[in-house]
N, C-alpha and C positions, 0 to 999 in steps of 0.2 A: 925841715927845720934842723939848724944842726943842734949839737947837745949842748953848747952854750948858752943856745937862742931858749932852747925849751929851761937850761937851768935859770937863766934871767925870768921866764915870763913866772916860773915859781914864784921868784923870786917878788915880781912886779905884784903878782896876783896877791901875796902877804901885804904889799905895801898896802893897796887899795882896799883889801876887804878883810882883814883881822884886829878887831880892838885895837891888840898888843903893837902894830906895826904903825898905825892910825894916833895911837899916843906918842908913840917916837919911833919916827921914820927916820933920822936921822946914822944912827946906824946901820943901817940896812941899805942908803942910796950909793953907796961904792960896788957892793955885789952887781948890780946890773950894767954899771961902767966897765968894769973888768970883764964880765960873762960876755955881754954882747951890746955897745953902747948902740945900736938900733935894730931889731929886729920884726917882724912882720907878727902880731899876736892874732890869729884867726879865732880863738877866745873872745878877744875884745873888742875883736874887729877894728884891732888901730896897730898906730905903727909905735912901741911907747919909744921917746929919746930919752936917755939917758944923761945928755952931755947939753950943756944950756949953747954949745955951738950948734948943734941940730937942729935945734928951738928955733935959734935964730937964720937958720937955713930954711926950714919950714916953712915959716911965717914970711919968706923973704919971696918963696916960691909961688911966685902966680899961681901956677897951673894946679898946684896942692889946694890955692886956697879956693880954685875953682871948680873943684870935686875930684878932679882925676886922682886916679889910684897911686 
C-alpha cells in the first residue's frame, strides 16, 4: 500500500468511526480525494471511492456486483 493509500484509509477510518467525524464529515471528504481517490482497505475489507465517478463505475460493474474482487 503506498503512503497515500494508508494516509486516506486514516483518514476514511475517522470518517466512519469517531463521533467527531460522524457529526461533520463534511470537512474531512477532500483529504481522501487528494490522498488516494480508490484504494484497497484490507481493514475493512473494501475498496472505499472517494469520487461519486467511482460509485458510479462500481455499481455499473457487473462483475463487482457479482462478488469478484
Amino acid at each position: 500500500m503506498t503512503e497515500n493509500a494508508v494516509a486516506a484509509e486514516v483518514v476514511v477510518r475517522e470518517l466512519l468511526f469517531t463521533p467527531e467525524s460522524r457529526a461533520d464529515p463534511y470537512r474531512r471528504y477532500h483529504r481522501p480525494r487528494e490522498l488516494a481517490p480508490v484504494f484497497r482497505s484490507d481493514e475493512l475489507q473494501a475498496w472505499p471511492l472517494a469520487h461519486l465517478h467511482g460509485r458510479r463505475a462500481r455499481i455499473a460493474d457487473s462483475r463487482k456486483a457479482a462478488g469478484f474482487p
